[in-house]
DSSP file (Angstrom, degrees, kcal/mol; ACC not computed):
  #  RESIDUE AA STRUCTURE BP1 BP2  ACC     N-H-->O    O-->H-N    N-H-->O    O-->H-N    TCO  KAPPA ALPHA  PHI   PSI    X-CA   Y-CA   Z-CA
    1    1 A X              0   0    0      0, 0.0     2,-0.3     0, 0.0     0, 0.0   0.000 360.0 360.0 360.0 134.9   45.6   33.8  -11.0
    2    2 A X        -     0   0    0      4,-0.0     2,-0.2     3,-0.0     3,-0.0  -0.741 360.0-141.7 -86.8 138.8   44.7   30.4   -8.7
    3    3 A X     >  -     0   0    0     -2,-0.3     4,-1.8     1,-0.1     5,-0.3  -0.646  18.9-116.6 -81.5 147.5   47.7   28.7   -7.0
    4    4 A X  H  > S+     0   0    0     -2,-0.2     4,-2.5     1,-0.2     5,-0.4   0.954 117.6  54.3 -50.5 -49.7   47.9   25.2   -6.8
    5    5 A X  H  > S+     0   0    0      2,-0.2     4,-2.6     3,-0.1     5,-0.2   0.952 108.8  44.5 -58.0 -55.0   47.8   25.4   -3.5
    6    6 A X  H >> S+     0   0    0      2,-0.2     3,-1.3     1,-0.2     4,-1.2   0.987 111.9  57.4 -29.7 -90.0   44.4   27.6   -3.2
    7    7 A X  H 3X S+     0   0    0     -4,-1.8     4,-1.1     1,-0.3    -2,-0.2   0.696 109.8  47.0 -40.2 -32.5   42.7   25.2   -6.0
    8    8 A X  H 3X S+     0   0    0     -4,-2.5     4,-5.2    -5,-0.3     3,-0.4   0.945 108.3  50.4 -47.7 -57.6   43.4   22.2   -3.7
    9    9 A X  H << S+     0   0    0     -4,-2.6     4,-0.5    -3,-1.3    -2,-0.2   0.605 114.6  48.4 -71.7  -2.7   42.2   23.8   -0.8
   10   10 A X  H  X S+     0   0    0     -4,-1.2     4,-0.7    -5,-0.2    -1,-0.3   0.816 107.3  50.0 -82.4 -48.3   39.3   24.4   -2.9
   11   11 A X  H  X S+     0   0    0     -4,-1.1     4,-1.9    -3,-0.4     3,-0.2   0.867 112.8  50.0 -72.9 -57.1   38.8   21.0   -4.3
   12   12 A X  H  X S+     0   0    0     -4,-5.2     4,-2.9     1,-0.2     3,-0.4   0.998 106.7  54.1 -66.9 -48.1   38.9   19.5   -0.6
   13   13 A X  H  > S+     0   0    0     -4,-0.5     4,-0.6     1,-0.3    -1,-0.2   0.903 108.0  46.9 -32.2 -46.1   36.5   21.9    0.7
   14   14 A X  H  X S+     0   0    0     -4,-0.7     4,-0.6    -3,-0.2    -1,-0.3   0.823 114.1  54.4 -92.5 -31.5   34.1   20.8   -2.0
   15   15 A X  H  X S+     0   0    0     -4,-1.9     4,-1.2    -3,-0.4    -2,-0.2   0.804 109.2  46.6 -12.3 -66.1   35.1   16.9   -0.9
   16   16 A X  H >< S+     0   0    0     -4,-2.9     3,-4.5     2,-0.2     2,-2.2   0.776 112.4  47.7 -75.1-110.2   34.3   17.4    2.6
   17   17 A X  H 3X S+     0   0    0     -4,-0.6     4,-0.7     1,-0.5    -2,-0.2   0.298 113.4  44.6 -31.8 -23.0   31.1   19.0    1.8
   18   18 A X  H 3X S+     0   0    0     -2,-2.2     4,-0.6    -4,-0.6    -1,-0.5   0.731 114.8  56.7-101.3 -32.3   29.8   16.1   -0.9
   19   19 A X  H XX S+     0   0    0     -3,-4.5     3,-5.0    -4,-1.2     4,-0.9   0.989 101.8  61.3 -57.9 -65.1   31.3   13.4    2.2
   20   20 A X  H 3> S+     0   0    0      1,-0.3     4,-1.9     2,-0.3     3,-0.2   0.726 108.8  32.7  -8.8 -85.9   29.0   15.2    4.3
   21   21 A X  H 3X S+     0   0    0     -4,-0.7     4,-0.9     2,-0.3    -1,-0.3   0.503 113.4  59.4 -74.5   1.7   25.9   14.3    2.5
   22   22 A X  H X< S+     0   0    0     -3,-5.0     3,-0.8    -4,-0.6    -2,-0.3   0.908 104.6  50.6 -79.2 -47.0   27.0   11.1    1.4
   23   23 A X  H 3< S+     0   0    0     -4,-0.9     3,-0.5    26,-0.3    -2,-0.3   0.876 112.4  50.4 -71.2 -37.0   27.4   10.5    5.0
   24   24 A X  H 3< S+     0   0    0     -4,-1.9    -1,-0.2     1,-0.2    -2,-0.2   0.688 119.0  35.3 -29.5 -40.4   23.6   11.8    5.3
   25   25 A X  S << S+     0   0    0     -4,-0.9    -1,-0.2    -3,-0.8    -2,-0.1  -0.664  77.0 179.0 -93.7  58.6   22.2    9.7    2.6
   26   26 A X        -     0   0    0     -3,-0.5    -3,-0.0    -2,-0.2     2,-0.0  -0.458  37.7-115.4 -72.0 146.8   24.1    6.3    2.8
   27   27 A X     >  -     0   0    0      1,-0.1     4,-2.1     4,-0.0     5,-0.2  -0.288  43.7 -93.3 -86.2 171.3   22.7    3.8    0.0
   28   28 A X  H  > S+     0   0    0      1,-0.2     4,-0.6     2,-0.2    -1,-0.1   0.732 130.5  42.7 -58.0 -21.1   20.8    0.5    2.0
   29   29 A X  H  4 S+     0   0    0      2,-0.2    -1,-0.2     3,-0.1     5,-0.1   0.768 109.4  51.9-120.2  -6.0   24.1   -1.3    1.7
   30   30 A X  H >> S+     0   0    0     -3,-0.2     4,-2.0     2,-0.1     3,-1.7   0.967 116.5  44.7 -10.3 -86.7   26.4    1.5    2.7
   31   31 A X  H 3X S+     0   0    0     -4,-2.1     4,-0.7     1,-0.3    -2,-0.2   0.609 112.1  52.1 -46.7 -41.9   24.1    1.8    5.7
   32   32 A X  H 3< S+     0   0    0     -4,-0.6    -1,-0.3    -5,-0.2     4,-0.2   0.509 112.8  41.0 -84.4   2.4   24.0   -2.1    6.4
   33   33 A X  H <> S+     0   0    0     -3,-1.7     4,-1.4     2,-0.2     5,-0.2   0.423 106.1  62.8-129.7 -18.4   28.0   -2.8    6.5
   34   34 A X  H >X S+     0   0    0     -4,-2.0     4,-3.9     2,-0.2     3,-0.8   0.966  96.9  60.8 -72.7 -36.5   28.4    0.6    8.5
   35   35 A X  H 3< S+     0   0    0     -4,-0.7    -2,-0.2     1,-0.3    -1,-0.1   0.800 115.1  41.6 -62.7 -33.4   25.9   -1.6   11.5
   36   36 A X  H 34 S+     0   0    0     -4,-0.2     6,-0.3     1,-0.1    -1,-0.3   0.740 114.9  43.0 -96.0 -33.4   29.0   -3.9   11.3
   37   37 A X  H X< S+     0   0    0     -4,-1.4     3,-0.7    -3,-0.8     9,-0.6   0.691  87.5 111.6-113.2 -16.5   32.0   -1.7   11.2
   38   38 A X  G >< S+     0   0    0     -4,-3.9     3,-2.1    -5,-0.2     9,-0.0  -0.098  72.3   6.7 -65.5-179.5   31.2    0.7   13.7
   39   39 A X  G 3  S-     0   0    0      1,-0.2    -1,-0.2     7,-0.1     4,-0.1   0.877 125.2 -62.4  24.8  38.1   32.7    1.4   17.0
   40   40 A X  G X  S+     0   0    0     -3,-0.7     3,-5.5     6,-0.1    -1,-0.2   0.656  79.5 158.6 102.3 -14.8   35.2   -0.8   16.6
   41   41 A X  T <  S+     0   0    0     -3,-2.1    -1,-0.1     1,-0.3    -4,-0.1   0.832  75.8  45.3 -41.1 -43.1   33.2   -3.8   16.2
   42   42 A X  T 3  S-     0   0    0      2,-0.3    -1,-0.3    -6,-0.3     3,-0.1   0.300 120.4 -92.7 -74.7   7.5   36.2   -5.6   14.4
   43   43 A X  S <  S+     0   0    0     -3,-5.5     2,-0.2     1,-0.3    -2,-0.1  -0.108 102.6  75.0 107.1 -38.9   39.1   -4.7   16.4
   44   44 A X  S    S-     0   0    0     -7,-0.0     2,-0.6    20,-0.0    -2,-0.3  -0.664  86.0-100.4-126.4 171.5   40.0   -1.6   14.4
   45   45 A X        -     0   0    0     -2,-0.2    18,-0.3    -3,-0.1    17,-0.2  -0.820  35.1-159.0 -75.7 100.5   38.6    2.0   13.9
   46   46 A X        -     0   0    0     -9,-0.6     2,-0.3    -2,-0.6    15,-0.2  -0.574   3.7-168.1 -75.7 161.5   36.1    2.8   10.4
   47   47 A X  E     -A   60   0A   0     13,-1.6    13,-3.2    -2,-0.1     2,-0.3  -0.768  16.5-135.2-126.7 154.3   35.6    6.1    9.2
   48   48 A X  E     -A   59   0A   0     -2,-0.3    11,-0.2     1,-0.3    10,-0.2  -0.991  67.8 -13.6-129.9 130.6   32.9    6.6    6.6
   49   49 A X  S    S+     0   0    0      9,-4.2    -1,-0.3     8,-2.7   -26,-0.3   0.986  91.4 163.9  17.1  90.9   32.8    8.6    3.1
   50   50 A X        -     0   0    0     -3,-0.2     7,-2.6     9,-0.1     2,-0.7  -0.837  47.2-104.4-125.1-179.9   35.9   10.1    4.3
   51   51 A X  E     +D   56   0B   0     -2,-0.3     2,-0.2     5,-0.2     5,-0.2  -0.890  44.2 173.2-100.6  88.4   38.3   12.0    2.1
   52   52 A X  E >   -D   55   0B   0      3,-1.6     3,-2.2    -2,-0.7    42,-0.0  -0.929  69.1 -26.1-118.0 134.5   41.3    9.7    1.4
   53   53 A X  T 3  S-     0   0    0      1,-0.3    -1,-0.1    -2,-0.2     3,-0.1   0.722 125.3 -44.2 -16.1  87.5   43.8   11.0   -1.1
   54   54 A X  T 3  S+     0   0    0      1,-0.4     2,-0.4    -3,-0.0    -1,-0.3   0.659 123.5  97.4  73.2  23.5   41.5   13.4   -3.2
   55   55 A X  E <  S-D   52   0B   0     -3,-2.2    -3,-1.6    35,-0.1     2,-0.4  -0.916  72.8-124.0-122.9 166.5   38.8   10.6   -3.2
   56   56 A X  E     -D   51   0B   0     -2,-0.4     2,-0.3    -5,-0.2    -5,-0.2  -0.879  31.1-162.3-100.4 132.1   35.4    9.7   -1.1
   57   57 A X        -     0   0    0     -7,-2.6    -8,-2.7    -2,-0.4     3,-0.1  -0.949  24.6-144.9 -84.6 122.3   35.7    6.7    0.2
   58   58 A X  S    S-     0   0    0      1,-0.3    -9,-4.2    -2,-0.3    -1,-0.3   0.886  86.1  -0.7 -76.6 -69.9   32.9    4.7    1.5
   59   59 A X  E     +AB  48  68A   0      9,-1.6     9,-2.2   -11,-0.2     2,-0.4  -0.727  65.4 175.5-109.5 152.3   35.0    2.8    4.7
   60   60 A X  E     -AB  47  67A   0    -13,-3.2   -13,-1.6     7,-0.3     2,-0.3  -0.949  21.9-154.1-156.4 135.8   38.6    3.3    5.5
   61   61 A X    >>  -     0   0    0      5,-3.8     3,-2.2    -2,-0.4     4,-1.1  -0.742  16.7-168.9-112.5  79.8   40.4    1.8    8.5
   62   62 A X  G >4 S+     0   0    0     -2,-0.3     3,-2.7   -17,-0.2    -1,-0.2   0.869  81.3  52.1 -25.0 -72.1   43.0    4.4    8.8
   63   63 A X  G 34 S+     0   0    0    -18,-0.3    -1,-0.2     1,-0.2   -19,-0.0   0.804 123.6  33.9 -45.1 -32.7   45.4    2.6   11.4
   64   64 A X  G <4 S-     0   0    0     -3,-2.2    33,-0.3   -19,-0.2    -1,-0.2   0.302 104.4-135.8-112.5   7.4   45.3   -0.8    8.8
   65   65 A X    <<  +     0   0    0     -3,-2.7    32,-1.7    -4,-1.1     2,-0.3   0.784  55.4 147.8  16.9  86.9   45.0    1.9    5.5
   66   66 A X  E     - c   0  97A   0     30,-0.3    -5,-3.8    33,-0.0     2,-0.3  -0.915  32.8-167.9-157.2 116.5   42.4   -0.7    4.2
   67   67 A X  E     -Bc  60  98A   0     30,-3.0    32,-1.7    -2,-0.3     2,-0.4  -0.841   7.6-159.0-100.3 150.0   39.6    1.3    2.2
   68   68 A X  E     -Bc  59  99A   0     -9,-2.2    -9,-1.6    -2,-0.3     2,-0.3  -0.826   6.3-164.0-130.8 113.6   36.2   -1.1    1.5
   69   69 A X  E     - c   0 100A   0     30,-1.8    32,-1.3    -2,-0.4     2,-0.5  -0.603  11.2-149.5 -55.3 133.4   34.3   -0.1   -1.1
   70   70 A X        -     0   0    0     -2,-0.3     2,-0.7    30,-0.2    32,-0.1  -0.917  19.9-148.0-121.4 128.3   30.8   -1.2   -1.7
   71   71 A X        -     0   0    0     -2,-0.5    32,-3.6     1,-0.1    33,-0.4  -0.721   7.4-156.6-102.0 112.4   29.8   -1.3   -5.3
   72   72 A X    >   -     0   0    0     -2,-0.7     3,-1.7    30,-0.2     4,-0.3   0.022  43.4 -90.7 -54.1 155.4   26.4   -0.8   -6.9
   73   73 A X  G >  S+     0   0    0      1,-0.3     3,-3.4     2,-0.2     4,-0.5   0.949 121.4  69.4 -55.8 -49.1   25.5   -2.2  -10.4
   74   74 A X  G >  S+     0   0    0      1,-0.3     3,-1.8     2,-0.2    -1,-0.3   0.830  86.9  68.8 -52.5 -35.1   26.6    0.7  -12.5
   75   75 A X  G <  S+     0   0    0     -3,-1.7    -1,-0.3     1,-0.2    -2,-0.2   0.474  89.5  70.2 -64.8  13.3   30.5   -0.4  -11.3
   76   76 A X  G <  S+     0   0    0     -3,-3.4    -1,-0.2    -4,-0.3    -2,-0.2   0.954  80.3 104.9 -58.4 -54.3   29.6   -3.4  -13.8
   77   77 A X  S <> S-     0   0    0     -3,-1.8     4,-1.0    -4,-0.5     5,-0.3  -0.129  81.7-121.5 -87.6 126.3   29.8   -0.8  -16.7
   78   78 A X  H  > S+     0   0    0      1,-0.3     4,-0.8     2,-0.2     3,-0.4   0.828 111.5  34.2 -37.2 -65.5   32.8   -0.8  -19.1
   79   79 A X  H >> S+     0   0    0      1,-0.2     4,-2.5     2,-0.2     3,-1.3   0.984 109.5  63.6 -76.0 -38.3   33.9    2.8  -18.4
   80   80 A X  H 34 S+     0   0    0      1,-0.2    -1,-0.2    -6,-0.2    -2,-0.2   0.878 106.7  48.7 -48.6 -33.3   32.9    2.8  -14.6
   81   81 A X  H 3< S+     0   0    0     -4,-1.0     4,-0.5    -3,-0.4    -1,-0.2   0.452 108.2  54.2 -87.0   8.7   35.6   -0.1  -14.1
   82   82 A X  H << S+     0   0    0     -3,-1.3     4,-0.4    -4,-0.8     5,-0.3   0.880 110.6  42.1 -68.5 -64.1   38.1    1.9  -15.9
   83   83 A X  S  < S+     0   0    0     -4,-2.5    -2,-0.2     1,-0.3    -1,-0.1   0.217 112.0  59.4 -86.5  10.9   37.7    4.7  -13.8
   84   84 A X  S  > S+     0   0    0     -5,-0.1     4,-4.8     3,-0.1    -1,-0.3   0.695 111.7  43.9 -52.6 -59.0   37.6    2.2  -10.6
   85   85 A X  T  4 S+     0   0    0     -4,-0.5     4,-0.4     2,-0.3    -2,-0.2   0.611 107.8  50.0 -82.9   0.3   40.6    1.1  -11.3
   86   86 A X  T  > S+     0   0    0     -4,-0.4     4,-0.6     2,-0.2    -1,-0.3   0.499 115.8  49.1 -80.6 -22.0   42.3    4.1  -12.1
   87   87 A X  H  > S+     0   0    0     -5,-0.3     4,-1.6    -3,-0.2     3,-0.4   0.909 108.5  54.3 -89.6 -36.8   41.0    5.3   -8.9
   88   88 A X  H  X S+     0   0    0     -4,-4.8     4,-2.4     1,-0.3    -1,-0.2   0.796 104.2  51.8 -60.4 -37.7   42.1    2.3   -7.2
   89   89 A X  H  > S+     0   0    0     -4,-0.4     4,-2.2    -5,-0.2    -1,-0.3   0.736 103.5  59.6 -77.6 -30.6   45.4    2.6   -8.2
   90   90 A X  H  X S+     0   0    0     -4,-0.6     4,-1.9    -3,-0.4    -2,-0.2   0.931 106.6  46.7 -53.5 -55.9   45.5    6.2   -7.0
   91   91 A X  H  X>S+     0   0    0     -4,-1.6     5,-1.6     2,-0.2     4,-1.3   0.964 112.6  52.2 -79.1 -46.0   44.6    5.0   -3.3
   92   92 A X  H ><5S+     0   0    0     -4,-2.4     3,-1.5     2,-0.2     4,-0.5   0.989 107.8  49.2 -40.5 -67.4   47.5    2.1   -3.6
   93   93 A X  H 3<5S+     0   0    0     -4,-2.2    -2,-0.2     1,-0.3    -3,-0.2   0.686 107.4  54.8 -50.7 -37.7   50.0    4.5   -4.7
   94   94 A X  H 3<5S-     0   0    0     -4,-1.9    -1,-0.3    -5,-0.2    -2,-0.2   0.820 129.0-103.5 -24.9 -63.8   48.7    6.8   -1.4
   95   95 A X  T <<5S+     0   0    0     -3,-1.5     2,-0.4    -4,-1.3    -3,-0.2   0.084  79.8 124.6 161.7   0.2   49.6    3.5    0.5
   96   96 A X      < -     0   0    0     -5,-1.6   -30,-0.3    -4,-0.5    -1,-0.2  -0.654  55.0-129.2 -98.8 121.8   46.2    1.9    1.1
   97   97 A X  E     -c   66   0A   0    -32,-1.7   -30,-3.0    -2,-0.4     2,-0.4  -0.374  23.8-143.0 -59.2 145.8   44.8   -1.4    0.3
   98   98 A X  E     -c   67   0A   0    -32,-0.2     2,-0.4    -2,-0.1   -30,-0.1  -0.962  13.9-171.1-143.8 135.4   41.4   -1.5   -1.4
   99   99 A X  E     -c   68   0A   0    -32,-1.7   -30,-1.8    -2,-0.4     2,-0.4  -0.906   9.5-157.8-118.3 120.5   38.6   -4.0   -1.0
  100  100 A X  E     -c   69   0A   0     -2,-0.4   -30,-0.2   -32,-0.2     2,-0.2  -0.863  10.8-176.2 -98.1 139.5   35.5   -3.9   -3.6
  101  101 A X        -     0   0    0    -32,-1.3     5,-0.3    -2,-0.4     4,-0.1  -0.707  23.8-131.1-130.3  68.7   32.5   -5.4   -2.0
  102  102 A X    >>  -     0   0    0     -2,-0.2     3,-1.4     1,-0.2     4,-0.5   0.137  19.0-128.9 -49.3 136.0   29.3   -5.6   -4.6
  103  103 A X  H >> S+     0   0    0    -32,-3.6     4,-1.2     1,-0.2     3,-1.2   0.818 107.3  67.0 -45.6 -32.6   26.2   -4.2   -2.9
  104  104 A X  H 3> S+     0   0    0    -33,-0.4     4,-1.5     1,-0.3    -1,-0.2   0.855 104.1  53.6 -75.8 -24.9   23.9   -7.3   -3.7
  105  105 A X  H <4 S+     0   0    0     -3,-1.4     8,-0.4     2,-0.2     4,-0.4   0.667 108.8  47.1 -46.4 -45.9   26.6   -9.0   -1.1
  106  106 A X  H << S+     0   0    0     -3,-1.2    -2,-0.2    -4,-0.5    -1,-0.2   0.713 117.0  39.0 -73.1 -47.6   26.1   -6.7    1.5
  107  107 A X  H  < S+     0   0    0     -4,-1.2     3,-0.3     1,-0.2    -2,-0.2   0.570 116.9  46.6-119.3 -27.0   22.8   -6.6    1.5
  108  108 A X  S  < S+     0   0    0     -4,-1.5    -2,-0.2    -5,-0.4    -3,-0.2   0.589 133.5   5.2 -95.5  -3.3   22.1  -10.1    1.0
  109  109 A X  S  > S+     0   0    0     -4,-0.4     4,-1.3    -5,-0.0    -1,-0.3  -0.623  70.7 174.3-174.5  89.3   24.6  -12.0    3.6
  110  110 A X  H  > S+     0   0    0     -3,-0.3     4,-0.8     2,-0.2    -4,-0.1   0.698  78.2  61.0 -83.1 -10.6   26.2   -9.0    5.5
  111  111 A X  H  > S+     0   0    0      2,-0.2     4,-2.6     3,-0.1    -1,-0.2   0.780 107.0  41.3 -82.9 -30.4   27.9  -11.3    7.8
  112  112 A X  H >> S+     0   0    0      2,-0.2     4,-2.9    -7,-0.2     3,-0.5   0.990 111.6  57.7 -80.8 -49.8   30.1  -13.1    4.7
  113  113 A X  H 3X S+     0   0    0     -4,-1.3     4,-0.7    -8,-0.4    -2,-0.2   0.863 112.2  44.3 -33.1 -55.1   30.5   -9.2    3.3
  114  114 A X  H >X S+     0   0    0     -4,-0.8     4,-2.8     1,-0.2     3,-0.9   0.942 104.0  61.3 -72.5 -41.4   32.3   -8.8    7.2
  115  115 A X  H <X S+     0   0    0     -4,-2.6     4,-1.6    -3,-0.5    -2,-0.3   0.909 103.6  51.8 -64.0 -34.1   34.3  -12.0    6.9
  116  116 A X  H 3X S+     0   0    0     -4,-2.9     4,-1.1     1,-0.2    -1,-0.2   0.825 116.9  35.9 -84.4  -0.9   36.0  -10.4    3.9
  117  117 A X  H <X S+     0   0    0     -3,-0.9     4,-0.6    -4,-0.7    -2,-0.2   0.859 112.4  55.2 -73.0 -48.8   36.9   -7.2    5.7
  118  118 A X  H >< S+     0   0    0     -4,-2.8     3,-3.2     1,-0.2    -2,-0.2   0.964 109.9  48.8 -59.6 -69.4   37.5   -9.0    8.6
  119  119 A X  H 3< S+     0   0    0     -4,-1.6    -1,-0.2     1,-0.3    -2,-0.2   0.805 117.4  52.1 -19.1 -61.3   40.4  -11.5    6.1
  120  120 A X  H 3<        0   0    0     -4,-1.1    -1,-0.3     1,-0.3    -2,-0.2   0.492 360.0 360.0 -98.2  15.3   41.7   -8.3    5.1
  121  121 A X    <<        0   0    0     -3,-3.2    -1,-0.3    -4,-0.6    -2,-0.2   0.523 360.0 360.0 -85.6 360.0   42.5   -6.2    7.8
């Protein structure tokens, strides 16, 4: 019989290990808005596809528990924003604000993409 406790530690293991290789493969606008929010650039500390209650995250600023997503065309799609926003509400209840950032934004004016991080930290 699995314990809860076991099947957790199970679940994050398999978390960390898909962060991993997200953080190995970052999509082009993943990859352009990290050039901006590392080391600090903004005043605060990112981590990237980290493991924030039982989700991957693309950025989280731990210290200002501010996640920023950046969202690809498929979060357009009727059931993909359910299950944003069921996950979003999952990361409030955790304590953390969450900022969605559509890729074509990122990739096309990365500096306005940073002024709305910047607003919400």
């Amino acid at each position: 019989m699995t314990t809860r406790s076991s099947s957790s530690s199970a679940q994050l293991a398999r978390h960390l290990g898909f962060a991993r290789a997200m953080r190995r493969e970052p999509t082009a606008s993943e990859r352009a808005l990290w050039q901006a929010l590392r080391s600090s650039q903004l005043g605060v500390g990112f981590r990237r596809q980290a493991v924030v209650a039982g989700c991957i995250v693309d950025f989280v600023a731990p210290a200002r528990r501010l996640i920023v997503e950046v969202d690809g065309g498929y979060h357009r799609a009727p059931a993909q924003r359910r299950s944003d926003t069921r996950r979003d509400r999952r990361l409030q209840r955790a304590g953390y604000r969450v900022v969605r950032l559509p890729a074509e934004l990122v990739l096309g004016d990365v500096q306005a993409a940073v002024a709305i991080v910047r607003a919400a930290l």
